[in-house]
C-alpha positions as CSV (number, residue, x, y, z in Angstrom):
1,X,-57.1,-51.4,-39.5
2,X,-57.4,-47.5,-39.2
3,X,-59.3,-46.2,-36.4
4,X,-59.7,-42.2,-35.9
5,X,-61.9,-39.8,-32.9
6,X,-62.3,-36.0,-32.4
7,X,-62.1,-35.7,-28.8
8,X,-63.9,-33.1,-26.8
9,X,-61.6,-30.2,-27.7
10,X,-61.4,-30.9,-30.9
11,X,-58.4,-32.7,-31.0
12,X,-57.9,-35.2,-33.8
13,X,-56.7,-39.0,-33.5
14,X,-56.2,-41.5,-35.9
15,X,-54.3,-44.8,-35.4
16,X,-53.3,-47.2,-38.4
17,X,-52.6,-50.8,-36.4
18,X,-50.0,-52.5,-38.5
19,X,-49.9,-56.4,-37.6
20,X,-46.1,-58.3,-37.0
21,X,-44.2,-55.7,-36.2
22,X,-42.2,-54.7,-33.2
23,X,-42.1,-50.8,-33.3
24,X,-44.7,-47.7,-33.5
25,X,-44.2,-43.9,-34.9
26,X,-46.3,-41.4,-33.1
27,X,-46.7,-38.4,-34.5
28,X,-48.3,-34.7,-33.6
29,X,-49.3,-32.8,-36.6
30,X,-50.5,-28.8,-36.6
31,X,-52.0,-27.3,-39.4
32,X,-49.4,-24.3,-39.2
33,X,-46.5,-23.1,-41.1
34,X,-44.3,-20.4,-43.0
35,X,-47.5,-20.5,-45.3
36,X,-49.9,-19.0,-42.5
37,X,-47.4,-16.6,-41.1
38,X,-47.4,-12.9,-41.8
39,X,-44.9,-10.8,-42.6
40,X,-43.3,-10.0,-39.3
41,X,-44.0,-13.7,-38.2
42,X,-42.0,-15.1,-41.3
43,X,-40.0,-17.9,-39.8
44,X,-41.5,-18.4,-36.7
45,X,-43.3,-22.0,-36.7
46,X,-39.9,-23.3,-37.5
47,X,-38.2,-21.3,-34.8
48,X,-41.1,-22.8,-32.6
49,X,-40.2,-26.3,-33.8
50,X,-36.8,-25.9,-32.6
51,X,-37.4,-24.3,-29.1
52,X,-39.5,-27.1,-28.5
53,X,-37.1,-29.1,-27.7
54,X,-35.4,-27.1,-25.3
55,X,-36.6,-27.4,-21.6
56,X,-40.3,-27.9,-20.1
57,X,-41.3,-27.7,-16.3
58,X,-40.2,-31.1,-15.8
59,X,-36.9,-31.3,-18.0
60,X,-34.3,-29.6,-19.5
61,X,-33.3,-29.8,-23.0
62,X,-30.8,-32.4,-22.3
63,X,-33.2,-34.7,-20.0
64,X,-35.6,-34.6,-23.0
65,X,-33.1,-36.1,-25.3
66,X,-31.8,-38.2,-22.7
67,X,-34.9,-39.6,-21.8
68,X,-35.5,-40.6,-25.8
69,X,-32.3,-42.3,-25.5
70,X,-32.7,-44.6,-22.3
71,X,-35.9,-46.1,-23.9
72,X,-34.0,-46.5,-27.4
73,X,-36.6,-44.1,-29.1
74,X,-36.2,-41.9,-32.4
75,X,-37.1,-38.3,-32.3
76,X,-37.5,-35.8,-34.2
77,X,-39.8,-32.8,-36.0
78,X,-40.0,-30.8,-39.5
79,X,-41.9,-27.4,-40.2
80,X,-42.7,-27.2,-44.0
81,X,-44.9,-24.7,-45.9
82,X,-48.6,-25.5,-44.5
83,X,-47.7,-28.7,-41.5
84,X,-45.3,-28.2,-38.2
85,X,-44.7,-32.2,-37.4
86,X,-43.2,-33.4,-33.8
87,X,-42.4,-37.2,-34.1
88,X,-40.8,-40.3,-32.8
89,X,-40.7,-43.6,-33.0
90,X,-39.7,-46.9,-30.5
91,X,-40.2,-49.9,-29.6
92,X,-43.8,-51.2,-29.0
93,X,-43.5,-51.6,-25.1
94,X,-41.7,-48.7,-25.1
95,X,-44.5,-46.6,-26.8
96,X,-46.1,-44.9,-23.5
97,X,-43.2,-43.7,-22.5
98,X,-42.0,-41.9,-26.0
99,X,-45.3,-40.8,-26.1
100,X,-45.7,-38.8,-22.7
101,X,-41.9,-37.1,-23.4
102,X,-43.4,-35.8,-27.2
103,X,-46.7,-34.6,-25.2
104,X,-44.4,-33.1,-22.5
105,X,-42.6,-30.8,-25.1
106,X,-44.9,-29.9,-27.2
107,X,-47.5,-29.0,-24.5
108,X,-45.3,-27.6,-22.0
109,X,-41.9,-25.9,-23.7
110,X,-40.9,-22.7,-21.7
111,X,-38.5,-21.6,-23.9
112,X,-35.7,-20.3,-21.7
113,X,-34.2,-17.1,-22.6
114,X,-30.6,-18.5,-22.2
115,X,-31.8,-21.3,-24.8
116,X,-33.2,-18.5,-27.2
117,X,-30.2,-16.7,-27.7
118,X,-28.7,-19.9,-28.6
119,X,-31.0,-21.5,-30.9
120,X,-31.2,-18.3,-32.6
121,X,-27.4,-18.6,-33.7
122,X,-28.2,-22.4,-34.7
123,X,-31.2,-21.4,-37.1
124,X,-29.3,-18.0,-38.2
125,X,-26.5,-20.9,-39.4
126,X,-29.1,-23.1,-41.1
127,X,-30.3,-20.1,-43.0
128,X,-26.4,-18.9,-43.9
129,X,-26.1,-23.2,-45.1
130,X,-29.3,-22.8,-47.6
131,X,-27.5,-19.7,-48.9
132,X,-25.1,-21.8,-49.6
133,X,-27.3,-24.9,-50.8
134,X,-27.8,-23.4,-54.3
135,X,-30.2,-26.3,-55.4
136,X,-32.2,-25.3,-52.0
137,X,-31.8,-21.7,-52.4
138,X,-33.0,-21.7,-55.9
139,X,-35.7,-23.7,-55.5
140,X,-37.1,-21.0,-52.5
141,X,-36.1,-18.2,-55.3
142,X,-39.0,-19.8,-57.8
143,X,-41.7,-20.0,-55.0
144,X,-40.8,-16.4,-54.5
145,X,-41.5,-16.4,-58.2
146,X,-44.4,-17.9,-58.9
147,X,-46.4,-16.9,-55.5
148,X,-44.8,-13.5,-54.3
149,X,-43.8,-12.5,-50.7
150,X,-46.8,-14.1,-49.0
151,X,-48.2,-17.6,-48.8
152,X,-46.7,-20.3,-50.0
153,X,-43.8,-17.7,-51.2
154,X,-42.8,-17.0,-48.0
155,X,-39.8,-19.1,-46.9
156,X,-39.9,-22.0,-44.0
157,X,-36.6,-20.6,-42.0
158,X,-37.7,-16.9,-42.6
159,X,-35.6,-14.0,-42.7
160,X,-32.6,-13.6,-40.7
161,X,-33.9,-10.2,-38.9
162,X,-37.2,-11.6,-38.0
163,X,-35.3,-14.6,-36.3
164,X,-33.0,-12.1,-34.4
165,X,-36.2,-10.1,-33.2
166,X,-38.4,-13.0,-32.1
167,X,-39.2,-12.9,-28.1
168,X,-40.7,-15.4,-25.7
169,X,-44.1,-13.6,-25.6
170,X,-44.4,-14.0,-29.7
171,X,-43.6,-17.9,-29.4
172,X,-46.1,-17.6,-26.7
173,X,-49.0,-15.7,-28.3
174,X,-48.4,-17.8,-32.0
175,X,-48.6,-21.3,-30.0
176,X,-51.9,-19.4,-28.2
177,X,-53.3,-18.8,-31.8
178,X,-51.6,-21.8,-34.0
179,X,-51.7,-24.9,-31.8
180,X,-55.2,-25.1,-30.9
181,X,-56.8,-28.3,-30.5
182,X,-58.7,-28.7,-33.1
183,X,-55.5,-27.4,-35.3
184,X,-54.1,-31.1,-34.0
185,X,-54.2,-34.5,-35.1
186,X,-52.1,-36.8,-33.2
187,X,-51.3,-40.0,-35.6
188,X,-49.7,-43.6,-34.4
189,X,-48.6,-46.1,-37.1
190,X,-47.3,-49.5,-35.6
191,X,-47.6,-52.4,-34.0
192,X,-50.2,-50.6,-31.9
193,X,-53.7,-51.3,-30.6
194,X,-56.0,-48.3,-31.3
195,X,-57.8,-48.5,-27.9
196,X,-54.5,-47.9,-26.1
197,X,-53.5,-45.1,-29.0
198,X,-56.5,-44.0,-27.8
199,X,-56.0,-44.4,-24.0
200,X,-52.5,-42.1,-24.4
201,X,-54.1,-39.7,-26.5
202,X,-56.4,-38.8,-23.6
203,X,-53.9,-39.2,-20.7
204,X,-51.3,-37.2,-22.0
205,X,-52.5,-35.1,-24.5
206,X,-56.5,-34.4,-24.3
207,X,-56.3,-34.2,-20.4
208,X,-53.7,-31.6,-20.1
209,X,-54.4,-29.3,-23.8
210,X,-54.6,-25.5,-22.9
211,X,-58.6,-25.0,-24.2
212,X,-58.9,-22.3,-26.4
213,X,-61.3,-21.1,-29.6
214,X,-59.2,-21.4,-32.9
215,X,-59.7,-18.6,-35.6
216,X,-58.3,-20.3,-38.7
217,X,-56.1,-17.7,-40.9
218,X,-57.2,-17.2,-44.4
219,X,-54.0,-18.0,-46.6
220,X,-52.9,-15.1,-49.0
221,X,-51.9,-16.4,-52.4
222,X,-51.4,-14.6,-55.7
223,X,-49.8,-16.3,-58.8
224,X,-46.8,-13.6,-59.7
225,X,-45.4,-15.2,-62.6
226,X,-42.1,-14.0,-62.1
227,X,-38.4,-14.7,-63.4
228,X,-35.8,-13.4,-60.5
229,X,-32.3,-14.3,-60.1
230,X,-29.7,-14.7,-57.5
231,X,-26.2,-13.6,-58.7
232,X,-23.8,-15.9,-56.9
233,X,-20.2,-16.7,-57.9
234,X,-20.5,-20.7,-57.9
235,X,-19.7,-23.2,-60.3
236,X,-22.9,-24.1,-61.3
237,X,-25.9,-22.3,-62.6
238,X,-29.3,-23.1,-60.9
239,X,-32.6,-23.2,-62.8
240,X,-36.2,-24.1,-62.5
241,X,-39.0,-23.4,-63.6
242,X,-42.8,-23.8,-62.7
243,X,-46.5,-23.9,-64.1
244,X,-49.7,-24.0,-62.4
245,X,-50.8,-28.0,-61.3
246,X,-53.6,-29.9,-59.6
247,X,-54.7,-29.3,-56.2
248,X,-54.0,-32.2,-53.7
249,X,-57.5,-33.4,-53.3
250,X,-58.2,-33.3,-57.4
251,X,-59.7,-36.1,-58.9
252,X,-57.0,-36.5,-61.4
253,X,-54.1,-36.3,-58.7
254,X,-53.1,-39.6,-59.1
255,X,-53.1,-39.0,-62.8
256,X,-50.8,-36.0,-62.6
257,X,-48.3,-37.6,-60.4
258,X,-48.1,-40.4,-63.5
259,X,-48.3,-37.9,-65.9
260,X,-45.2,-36.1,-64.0
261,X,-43.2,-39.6,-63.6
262,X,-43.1,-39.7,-67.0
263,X,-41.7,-36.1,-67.9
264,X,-39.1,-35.9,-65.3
265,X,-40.1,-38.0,-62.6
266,X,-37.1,-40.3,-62.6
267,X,-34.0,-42.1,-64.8
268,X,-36.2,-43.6,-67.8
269,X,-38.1,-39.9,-67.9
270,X,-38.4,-38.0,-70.7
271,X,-36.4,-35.2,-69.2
272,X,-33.8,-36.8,-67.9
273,X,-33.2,-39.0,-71.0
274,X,-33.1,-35.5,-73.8
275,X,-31.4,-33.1,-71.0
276,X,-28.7,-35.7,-69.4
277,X,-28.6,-38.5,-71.5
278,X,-29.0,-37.2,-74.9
279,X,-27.1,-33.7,-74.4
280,X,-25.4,-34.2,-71.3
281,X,-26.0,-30.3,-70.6
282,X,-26.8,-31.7,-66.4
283,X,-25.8,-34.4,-64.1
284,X,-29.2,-33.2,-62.0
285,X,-32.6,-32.9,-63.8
286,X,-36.0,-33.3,-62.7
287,X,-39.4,-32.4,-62.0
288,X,-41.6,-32.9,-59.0
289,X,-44.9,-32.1,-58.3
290,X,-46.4,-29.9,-55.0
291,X,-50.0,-30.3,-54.2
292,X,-51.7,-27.9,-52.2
293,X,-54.9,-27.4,-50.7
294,X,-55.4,-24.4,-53.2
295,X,-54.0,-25.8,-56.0
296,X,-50.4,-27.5,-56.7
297,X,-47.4,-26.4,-59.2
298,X,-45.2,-28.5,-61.3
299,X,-41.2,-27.8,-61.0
300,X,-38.5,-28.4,-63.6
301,X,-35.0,-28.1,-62.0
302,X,-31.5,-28.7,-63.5
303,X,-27.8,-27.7,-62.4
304,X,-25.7,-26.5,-65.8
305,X,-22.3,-24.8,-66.5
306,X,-22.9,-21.0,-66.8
307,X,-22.0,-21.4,-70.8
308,X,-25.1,-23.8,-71.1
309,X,-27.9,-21.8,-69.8
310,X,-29.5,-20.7,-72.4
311,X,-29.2,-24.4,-74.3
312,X,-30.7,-26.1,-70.7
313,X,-33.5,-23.9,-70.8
314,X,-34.4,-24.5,-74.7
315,X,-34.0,-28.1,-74.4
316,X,-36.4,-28.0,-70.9
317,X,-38.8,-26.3,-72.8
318,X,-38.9,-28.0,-75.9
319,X,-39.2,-30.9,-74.4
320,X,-42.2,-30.0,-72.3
321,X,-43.5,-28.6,-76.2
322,X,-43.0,-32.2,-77.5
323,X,-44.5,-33.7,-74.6
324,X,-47.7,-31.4,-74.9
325,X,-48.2,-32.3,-78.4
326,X,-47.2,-35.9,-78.2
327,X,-49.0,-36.5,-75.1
328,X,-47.9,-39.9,-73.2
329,X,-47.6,-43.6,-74.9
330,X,-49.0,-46.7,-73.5
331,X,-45.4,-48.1,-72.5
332,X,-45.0,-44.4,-70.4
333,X,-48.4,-44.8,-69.2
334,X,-47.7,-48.3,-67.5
335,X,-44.4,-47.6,-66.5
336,X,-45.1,-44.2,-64.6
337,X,-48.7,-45.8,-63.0
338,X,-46.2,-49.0,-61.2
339,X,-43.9,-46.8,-60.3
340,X,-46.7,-44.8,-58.3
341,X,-48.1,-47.7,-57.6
342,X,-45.2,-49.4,-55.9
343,X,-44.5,-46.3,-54.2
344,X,-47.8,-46.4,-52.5
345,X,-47.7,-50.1,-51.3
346,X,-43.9,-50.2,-50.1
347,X,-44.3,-46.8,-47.9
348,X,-47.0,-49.3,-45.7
349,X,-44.0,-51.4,-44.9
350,X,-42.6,-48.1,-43.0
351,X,-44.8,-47.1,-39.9
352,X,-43.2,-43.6,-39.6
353,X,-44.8,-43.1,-43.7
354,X,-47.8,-44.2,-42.4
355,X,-47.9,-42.0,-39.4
356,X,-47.3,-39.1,-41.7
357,X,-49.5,-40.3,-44.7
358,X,-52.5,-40.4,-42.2
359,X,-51.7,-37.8,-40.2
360,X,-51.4,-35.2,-42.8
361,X,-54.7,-36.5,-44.4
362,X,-56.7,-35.9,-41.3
363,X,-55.4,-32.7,-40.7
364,X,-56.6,-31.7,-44.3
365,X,-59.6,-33.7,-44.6
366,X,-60.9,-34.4,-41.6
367,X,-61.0,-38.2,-41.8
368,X,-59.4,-41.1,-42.2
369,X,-57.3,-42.1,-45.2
370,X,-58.4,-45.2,-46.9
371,X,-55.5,-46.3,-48.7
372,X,-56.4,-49.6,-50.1
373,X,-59.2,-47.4,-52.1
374,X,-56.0,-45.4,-53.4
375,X,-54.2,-48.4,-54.6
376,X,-57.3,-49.3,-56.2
377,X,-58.1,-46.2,-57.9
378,X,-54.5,-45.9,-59.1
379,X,-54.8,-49.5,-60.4
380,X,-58.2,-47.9,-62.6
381,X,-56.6,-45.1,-63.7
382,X,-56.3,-44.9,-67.8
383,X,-54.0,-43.4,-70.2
384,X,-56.6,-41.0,-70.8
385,X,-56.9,-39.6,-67.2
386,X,-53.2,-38.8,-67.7
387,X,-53.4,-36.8,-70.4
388,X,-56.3,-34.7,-69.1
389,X,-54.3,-34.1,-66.6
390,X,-51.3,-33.1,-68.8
391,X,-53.8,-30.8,-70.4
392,X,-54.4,-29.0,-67.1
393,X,-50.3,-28.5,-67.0
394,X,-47.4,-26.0,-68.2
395,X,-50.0,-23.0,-69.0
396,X,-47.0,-20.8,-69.8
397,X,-49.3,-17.8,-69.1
398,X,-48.6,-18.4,-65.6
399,X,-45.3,-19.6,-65.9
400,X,-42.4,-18.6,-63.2
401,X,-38.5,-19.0,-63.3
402,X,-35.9,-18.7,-61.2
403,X,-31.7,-18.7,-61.3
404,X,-28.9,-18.6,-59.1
405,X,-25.2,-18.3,-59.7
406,X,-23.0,-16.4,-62.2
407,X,-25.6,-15.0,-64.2
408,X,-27.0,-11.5,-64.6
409,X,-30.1,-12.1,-66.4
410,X,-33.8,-13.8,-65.6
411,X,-34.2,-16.3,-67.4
412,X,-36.9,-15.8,-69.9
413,X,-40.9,-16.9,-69.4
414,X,-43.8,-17.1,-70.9
């Protein structure tokens, strides 16, 4: 059973009721991240997401977590390109009083300057540890790549600088701008009944929301088609690539995320089979897809020894040549559409999945998920819908790359 309502403000809640089970996640969602920010901002919804959790009117930063831990609840929150998510989840009698800590920090944070100056030396160390995450750090290198500076370019934990500069007043006046109510979908998933969700939603969350009219930011994105390194003296060299894919609400989604199982989507994939298996030129090779609102990209990544480079890169490519040409067989087809399939069913067995799967799809869409008409159109889909979306992949005019570690060189494109 799914239930959703836009409240007054314009505040967004939508409840998934999950029968025999003893827990509920309870999510709040805001359509806000490194994606949205500008240049000076770059970093900031993440730094938000950690001051959160550092002191309201009512507690300090150790009550909060204290107050999670006497009731046995989980808690926790992620910023990613375009979503800032504050979460938790506990025990179904329990769920009231999870619910009106999360509402208390997220509505009523006062960010203490004592606490800034120390969460900014926590997030400048998570920056310094994804410098030193090559795999991470590459990865942020090829959306710098393919989009530029701005956008979906710009990275989640932001520049160093920006995070030394940041001030109470900006947190302040981006929360003013960012976290307006209808910017919000609060999302349960559990052993839950929608007309209590409901009843929280307003008691905690509705009643006490700061009113305020939401200008929504208009997204700056520019396909760069770039190849830029990062010279690092590591082991390994880092290096993926990227191509143009299908926006999340495409018709033929579903058929790309197939389409992508069976090029480098897991063990039995083409990729990993020629680059690993076949060569042994990497013990980590992959691709993944990212769907966007705008549009989506496809990623190839692999870990090699400095002295294979050049061979990774021509196998990666020649394989994604063959696989153009030879399209997808009917043994591929099946295997990649269970594997999607399965994933799809067994995440409704975990309510913090579902909190996030129906979340994120109100905050994008406005309504409620119905995800029994996935499984159904992912049970339709053809061999044929996989290769049309094949077709709309790897357009090597729009190709990026990136590379860190010991080399001096981009890697070559187009």
């Amino acid at each position: 059973m799914v239930y959703s309502k836009t409240f007054g403000s314009g505040l967004r809640l939508v409840v998934k009721k999950m029968d025999g089970l003893l827990s509920v996640s309870m999510g709040v969602l805001v359509g806000t991240g490194s994606c949205f920010e500008r240049e000076e901002e770059n970093g900031i919804s993440h730094f938000i997401e950690h001051m959160m959790f550092k002191g309201t009117h009512r507690r300090s930063a150790f009550e909060i977590s204290d107050a999670m831990d006497r009731i046995g609840a989980q808690v926790n929150a992620f910023t990613s390109k375009d979503i800032t998510c504050y979460y938790a989840k506990s025990t179904s009698d329990r769920a009231e009083e999870a619910f009106e800590i999360l509402s208390d920090f997220v509505l009523d944070s006062v960010f203490p300057e004592e606490e800034m100056e120390r969460e900014k030396g926590v997030v400048l160390e998570e920056i310094s540890m994804t410098e030193d995450t090559p795999d991470d750090l590459c990865l942020d290198v090829l959306a710098e790549a393919y989009f530029g500076r701005e956008g979906y370019g710009r990275p989640i934990l932001g520049p160093a600088e920006n995070v030394r500069n940041f001030s109470r007043e900006d947190l302040f006046a981006y929360i003013a701008e960012r976290y307006a109510p209808e910017n919000i979908v609060i999302s349960f998933a559990g052993n839950i009944d929608p007309a209590r969700a409901e009843e929280l939603a307003e008691k905690y969350f509705e009643s006490a929301l700061k009113k305020s009219a939401f200008a929504p930011r208009k997204k700056e994105i520019t396909l760069c088609a770039n190849s830029l390194v990062r010279t690092k003296d590591i082991e390994q060299v880092h290096i993926a690539f990227a191509w143009p894919s299908l926006a999340r609400e495409d018709e033929l989604s579903d058929a790309g995320l197939v389409m992508n199982t069976v090029f480098g989507g897991g063990m039995s994939s083409r990729l990993f089979q020629t680059v690993r298996e076949k060569l042994g030129l990497a013990y980590s090779v992959y691709s993944y897809v990212s769907a966007f609102t705008e549009g989506g990209l496809l990623t190839v990544y692999a870990g090699v020894n400095p002295a294979n480079v050049q061979r990774a890169q021509d196998a990666i490519l020649r394989e994604v040549g063959r696989f153009r040409k030879e399209k997808i067989t009917d043994d591929e087809f099946q295997r990649g559409k269970e594997q999607l399939r399965s994933s799809v069913i067994l995440a409704q067995e975990s309510t913090a999945s579902q909190m996030l799967a129906y979340g994120k799809y109100m905050l994008y869409n406005g309504c409620a998920l119905d995800l029994e008409g996935r499984v159904r159109r992912i049970d339709g889909l053809t061999k044929e819908d996989c290769i049309c979306a094949l077709e709309r992949n790897f357009d090597f005019e729009k190709m990026a790359a990136a590379a860190v570690g010991k080399i001096d060189a981009p890697l070559t494109i187009g």
